[in-house]
FISERO-480073 format. One record per atom (N, C-alpha, C): residue in one letter; x, y, z. Coordinates in steps of 0.2 Angstrom, whole numbers, padded with zeros to 4 digits, always signed. Example, Ala and Ser with C-alpha at 12.3 -4.5 7.8 and 13.67 -1.06 7.14 Angstrom:
a+0066-0028+0039/a+0062-0022+0039/a+0066-0016+0039/s+0064-0011+0035/s+0068-0005+0036/s+0064+0000+0039/
***
This chain:
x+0585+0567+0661/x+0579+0571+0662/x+0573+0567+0665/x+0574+0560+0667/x+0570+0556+0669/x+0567+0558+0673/x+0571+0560+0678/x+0568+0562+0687/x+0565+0568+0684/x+0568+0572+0683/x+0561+0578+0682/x+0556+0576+0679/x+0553+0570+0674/x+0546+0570+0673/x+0543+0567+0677/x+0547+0562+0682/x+0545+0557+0687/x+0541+0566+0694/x+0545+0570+0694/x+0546+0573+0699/x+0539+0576+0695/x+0538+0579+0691/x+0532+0584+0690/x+0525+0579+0691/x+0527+0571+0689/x+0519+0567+0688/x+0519+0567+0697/x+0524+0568+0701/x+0522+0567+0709/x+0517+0573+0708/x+0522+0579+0708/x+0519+0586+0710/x+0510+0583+0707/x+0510+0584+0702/x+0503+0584+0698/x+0499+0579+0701/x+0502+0572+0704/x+0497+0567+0706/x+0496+0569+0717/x+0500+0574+0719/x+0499+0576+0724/x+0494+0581+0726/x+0495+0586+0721/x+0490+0591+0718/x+0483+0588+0717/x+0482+0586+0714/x+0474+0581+0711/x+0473+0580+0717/x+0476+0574+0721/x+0475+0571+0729/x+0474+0577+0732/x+0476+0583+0734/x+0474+0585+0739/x+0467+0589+0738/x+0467+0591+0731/x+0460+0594+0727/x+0454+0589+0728/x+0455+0584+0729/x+0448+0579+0730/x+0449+0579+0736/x+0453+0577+0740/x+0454+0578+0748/x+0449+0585+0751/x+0450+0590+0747/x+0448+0598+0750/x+0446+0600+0745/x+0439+0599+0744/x+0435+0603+0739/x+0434+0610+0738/x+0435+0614+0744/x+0434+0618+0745/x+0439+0622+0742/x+0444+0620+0743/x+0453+0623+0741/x+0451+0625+0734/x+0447+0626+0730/x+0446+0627+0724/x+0447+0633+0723/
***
């Protein structure tokens, strides 16, 4: 069940990235 925590911290650290990338996306 390693990969799925690895795969949710991408989701999550991709999300953040584009939220500070696109302020506006809010």
């Amino acid at each position: 069940m390693r990969r799925v925590r690895e795969a949710t911290q991408f989701v999550l650290y991709t999300a953040a990235y584009q939220s500070c990338s696109q302020p506006w996306a809010w």
